[in-house]
N, CA, C and O atoms as CSV, one atom per row, in Angstrom:
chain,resi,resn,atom,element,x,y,z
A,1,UNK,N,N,0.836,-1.188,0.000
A,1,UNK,CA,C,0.000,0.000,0.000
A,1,UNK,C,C,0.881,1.252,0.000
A,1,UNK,O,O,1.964,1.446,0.554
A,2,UNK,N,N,0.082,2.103,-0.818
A,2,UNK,CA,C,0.775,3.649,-0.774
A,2,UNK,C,C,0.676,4.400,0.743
A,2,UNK,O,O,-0.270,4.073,1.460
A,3,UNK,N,N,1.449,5.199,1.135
A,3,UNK,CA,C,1.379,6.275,2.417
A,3,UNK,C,C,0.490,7.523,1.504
A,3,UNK,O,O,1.052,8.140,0.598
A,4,UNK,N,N,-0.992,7.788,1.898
A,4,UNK,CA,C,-2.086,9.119,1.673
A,4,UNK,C,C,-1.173,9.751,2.494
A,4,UNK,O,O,-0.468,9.304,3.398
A,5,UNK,N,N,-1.325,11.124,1.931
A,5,UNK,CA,C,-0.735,12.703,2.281
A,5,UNK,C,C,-1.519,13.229,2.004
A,5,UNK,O,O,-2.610,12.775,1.659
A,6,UNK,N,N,-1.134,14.565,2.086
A,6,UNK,CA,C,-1.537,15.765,1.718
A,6,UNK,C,C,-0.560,16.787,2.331
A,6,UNK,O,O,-0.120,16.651,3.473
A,7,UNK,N,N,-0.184,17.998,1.380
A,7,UNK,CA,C,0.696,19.311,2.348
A,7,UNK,C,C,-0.303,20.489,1.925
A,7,UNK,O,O,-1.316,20.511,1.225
A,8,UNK,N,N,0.259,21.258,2.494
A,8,UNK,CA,C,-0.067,22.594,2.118
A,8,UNK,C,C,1.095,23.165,1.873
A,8,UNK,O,O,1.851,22.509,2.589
A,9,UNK,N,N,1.555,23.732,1.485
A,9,UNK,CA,C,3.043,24.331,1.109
A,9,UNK,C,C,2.310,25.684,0.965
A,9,UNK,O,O,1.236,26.075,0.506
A,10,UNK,N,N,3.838,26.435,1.819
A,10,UNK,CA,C,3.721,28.340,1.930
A,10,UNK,C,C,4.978,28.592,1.285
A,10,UNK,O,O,6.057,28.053,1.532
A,11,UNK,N,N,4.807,29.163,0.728
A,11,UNK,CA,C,6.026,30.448,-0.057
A,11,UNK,C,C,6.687,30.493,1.546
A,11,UNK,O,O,6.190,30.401,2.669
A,12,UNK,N,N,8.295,30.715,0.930
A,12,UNK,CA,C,9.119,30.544,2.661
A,12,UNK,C,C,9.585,32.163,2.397
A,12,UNK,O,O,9.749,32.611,1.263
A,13,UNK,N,N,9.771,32.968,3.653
A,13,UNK,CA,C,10.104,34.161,4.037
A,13,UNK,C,C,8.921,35.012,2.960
A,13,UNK,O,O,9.155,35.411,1.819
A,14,UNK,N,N,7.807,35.113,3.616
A,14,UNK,CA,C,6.883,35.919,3.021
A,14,UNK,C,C,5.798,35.997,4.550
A,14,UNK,O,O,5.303,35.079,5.204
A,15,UNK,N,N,5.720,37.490,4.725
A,15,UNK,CA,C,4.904,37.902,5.788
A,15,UNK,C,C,3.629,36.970,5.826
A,15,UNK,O,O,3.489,36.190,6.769
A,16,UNK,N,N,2.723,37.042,4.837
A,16,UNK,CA,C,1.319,36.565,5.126
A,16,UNK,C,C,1.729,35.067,5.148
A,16,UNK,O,O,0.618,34.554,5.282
A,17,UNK,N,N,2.769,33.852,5.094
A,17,UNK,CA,C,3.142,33.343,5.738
A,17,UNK,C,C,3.460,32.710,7.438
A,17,UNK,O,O,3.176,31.673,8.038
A,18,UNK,N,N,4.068,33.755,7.709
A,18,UNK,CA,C,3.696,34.155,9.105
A,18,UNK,C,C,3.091,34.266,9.683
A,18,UNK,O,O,3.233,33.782,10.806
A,19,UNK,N,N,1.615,35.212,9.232
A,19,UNK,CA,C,0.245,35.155,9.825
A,19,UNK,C,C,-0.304,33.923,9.635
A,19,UNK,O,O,-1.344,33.724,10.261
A,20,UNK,N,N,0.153,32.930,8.859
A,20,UNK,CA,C,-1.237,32.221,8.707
A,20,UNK,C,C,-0.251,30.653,10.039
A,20,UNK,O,O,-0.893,30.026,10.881
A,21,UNK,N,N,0.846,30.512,9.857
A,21,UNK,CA,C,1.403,29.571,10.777
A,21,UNK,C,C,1.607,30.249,12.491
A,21,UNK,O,O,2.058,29.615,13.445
A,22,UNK,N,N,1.117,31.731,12.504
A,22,UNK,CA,C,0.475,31.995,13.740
A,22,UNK,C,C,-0.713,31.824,14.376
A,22,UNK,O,O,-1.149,31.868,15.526
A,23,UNK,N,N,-1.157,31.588,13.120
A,23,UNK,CA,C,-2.499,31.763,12.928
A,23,UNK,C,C,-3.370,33.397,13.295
A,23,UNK,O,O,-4.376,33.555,13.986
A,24,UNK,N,N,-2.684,34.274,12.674
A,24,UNK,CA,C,-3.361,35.352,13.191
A,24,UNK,C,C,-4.374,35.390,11.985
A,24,UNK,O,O,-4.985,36.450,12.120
A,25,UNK,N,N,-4.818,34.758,10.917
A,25,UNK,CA,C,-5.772,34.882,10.208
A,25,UNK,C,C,-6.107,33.351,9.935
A,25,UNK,O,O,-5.334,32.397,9.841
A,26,UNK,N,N,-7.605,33.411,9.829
A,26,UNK,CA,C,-8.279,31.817,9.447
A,26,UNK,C,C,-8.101,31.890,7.647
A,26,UNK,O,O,-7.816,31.015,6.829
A,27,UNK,N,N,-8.355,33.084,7.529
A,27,UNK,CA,C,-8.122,33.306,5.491
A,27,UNK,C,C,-6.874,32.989,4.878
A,27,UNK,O,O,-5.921,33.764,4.960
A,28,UNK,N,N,-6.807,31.799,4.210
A,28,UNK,CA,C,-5.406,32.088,3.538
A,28,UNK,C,C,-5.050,32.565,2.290
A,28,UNK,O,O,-3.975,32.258,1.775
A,29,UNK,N,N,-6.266,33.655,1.490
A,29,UNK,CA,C,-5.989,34.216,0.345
A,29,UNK,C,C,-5.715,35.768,0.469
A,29,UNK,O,O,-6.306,36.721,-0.038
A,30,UNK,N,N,-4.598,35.703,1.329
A,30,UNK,CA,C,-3.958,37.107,2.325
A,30,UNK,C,C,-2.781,37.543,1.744
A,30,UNK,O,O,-2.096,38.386,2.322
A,31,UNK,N,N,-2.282,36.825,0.097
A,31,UNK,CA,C,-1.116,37.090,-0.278
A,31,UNK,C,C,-1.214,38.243,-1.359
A,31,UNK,O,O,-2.276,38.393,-1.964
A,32,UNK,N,N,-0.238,38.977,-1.587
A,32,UNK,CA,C,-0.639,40.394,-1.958
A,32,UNK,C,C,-0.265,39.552,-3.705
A,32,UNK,O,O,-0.038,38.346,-3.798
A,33,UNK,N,N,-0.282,40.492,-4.889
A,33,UNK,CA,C,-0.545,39.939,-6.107
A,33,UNK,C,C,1.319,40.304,-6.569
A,33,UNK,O,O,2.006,41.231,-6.139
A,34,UNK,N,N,1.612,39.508,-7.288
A,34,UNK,CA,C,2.888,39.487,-8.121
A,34,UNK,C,C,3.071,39.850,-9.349
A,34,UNK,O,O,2.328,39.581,-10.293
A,35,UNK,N,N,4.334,40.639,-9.387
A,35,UNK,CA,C,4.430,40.583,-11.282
A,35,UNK,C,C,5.154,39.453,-11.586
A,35,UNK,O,O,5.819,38.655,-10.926
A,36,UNK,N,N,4.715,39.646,-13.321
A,36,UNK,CA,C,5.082,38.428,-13.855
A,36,UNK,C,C,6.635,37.748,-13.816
A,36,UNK,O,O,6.781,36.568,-14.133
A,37,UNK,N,N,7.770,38.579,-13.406
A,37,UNK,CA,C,9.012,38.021,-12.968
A,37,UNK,C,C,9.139,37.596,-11.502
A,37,UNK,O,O,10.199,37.075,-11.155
A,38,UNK,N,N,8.461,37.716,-10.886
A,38,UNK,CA,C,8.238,37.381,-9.426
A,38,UNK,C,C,7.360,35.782,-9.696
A,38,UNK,O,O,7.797,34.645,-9.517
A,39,UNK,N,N,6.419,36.088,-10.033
A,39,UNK,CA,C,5.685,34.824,-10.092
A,39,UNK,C,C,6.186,33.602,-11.127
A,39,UNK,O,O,5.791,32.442,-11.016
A,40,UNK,N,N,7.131,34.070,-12.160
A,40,UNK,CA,C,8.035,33.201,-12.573
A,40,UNK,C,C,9.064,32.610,-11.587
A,40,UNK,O,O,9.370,31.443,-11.346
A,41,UNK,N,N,9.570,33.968,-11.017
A,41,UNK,CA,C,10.247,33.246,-10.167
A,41,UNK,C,C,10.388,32.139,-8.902
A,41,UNK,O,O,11.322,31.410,-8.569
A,42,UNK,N,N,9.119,32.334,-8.382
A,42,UNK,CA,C,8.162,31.582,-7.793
A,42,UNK,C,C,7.882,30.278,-8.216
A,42,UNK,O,O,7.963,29.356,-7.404
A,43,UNK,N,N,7.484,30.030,-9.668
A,43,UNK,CA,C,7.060,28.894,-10.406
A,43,UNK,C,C,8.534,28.106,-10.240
A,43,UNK,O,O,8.705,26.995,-9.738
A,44,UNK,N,N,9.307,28.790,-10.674
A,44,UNK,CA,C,11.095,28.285,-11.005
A,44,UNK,C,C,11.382,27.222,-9.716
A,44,UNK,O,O,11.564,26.005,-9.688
A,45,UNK,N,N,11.323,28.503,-8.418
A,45,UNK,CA,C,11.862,27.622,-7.140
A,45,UNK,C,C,10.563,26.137,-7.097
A,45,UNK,O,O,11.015,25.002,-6.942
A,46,UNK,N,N,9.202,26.317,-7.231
A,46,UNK,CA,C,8.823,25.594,-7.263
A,46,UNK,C,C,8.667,24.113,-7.685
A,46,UNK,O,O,7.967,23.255,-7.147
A,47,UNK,N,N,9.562,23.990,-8.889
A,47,UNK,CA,C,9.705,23.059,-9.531
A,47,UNK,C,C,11.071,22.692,-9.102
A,47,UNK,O,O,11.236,21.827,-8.241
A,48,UNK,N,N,12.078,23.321,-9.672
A,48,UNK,CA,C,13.308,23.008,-8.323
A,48,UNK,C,C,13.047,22.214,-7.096
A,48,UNK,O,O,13.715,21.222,-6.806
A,49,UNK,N,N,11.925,22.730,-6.280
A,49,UNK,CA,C,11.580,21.830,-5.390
A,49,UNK,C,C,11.109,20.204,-5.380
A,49,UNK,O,O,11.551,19.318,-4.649
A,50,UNK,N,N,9.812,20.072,-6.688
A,50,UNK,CA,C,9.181,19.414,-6.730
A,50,UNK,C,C,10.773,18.024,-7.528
A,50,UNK,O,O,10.727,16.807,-7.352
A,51,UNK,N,N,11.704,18.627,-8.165
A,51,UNK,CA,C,12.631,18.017,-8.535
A,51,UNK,C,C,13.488,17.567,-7.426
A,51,UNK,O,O,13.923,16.433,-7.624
A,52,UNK,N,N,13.899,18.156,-6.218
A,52,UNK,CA,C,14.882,17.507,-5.068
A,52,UNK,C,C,13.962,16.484,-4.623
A,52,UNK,O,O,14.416,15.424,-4.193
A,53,UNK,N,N,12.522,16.725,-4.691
A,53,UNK,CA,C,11.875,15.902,-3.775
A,53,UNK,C,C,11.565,14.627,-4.673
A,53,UNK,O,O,11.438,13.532,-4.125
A,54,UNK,N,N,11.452,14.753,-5.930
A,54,UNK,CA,C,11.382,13.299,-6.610
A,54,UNK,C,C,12.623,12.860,-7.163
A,54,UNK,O,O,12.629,11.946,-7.988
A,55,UNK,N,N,13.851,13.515,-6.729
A,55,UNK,CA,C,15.403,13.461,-7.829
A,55,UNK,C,C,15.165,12.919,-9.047
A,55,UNK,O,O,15.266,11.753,-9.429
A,56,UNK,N,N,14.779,14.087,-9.711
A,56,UNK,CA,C,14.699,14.313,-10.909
A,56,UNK,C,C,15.434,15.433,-11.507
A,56,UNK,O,O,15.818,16.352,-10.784
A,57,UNK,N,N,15.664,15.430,-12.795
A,57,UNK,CA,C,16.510,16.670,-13.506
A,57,UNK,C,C,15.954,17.463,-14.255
A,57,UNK,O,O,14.973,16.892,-14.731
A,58,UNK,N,N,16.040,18.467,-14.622
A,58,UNK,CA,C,14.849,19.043,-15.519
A,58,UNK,C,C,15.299,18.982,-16.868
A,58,UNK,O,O,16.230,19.782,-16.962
A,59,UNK,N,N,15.130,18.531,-17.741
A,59,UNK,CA,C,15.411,18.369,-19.233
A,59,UNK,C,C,15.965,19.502,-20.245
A,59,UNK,O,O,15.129,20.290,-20.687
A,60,UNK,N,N,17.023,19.612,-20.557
A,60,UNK,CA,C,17.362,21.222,-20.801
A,60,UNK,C,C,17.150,21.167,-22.613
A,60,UNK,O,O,17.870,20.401,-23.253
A,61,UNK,N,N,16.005,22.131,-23.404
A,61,UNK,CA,C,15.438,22.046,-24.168
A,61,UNK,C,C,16.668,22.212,-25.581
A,61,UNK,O,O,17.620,22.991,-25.583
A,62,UNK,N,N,16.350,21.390,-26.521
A,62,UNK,CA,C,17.728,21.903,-27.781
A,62,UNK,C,C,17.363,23.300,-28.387
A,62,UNK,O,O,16.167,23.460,-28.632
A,63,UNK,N,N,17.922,23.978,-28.570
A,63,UNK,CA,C,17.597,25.118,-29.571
A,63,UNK,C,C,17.414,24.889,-30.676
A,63,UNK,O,O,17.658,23.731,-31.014
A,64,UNK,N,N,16.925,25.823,-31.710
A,64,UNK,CA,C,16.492,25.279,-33.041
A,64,UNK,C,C,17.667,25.574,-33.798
A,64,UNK,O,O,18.745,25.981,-33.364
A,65,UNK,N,N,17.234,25.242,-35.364
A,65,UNK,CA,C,18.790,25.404,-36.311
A,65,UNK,C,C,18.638,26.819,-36.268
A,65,UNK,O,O,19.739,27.346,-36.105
A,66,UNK,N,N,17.909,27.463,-36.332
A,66,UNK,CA,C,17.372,28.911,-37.051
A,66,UNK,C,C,17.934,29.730,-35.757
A,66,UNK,O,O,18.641,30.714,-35.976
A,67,UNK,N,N,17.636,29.348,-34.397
A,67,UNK,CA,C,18.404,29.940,-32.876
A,67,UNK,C,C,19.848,29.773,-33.246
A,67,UNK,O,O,20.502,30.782,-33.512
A,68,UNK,N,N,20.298,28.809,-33.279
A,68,UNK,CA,C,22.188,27.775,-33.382
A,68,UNK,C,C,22.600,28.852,-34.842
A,68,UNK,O,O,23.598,29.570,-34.774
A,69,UNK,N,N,21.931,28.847,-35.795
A,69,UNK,CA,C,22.354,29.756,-36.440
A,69,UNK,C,C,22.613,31.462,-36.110
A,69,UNK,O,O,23.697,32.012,-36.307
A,70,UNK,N,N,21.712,31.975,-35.714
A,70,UNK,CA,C,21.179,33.489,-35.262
A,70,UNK,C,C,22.615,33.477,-34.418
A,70,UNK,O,O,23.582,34.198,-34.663
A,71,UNK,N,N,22.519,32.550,-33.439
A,71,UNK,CA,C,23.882,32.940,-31.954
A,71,UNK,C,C,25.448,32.718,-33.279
A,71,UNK,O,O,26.510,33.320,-33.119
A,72,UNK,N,N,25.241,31.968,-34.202
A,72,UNK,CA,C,26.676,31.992,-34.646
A,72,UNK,C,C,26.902,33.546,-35.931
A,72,UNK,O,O,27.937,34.014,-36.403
A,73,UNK,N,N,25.797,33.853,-36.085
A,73,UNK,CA,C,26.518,35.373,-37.227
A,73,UNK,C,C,26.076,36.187,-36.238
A,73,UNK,O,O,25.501,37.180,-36.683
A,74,UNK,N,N,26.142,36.120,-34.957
A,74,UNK,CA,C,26.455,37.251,-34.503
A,74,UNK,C,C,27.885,37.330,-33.375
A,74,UNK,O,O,28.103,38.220,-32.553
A,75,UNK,N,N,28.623,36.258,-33.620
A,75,UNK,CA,C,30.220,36.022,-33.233
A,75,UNK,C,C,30.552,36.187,-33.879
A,75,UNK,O,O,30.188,36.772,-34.900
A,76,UNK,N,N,31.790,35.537,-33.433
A,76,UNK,CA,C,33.389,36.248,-34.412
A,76,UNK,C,C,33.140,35.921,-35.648
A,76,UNK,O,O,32.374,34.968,-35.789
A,77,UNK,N,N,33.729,36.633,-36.993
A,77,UNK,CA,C,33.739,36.102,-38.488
A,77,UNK,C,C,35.043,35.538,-38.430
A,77,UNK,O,O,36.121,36.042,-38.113
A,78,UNK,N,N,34.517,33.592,-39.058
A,78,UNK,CA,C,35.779,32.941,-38.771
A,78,UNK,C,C,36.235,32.624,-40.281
A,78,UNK,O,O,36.953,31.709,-40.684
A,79,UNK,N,N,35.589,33.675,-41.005
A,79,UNK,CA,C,35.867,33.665,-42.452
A,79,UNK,C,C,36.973,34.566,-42.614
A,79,UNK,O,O,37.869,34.273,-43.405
A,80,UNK,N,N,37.013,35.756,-41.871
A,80,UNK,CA,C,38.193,36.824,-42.069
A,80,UNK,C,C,37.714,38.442,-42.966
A,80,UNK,O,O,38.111,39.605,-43.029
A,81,UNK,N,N,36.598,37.552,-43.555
A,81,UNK,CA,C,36.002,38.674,-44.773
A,81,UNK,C,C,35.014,39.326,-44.112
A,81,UNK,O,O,34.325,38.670,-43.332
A,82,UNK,N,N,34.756,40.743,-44.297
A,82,UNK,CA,C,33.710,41.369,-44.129
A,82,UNK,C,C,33.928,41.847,-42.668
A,82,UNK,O,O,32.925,41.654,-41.980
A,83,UNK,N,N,34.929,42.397,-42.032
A,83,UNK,CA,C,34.429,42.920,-40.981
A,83,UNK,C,C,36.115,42.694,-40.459
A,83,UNK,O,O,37.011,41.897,-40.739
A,84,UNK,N,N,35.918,44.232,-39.277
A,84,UNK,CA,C,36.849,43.970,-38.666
A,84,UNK,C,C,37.332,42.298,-38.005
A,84,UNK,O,O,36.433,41.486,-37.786
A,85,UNK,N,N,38.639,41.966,-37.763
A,85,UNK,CA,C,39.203,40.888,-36.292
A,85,UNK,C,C,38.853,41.104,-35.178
A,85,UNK,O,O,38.639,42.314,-35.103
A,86,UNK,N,N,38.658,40.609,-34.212
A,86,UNK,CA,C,38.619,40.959,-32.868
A,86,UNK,C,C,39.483,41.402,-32.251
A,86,UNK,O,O,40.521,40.812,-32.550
A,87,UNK,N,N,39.737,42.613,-31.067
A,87,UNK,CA,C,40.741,42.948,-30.687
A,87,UNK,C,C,41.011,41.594,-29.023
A,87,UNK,O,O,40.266,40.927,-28.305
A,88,UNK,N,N,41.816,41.725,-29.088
A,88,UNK,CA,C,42.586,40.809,-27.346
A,88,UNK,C,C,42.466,41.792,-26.196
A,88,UNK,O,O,42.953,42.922,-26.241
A,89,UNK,N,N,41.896,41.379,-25.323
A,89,UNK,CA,C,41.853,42.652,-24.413
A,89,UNK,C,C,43.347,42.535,-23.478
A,89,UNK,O,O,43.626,43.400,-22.649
């Protein structure tokens, strides 16, 4: 047989956090609203998490030819033609 759970999981170091494992409020929709790099960031640690806890890796996506291309004409020209050399710092 499986072990039934259940969690509740709180965002860690966040005030309305605090209130609610004090319990100074019975409401727990006391969290103020996020922008969208916050709440990405949020999503990010989240899965991070959900990955230590099942050791898992997260799959790191290939780029396309049309990306792999774009990142290489905008490096060095290893043709020589058309453009300054690079200087050596």
């Amino acid at each position: 047989k499986y072990w039934r759970s259940r969690f509740f999981l709180l965002p860690l170091n966040n005030p309305a956090t605090k209130k609610i494992i004090d319990k100074e409020t019975t409401r727990c929709d006391i969290y103020e609203e996020r922008t969208t790099a916050q709440l990405k960031e949020l999503i990010n640690g989240f899965i991070k998490f959900l990955e230590t806890m099942n050791k898992i890796k997260r799959v790191t996506q290939r780029k396309s030819k049309t990306e792999t291309a774009a990142a290489a004409n905008t490096g060095t020209n290893a043709s020589g033609s058309g453009g300054e050399s690079p200087r050596k710092l």
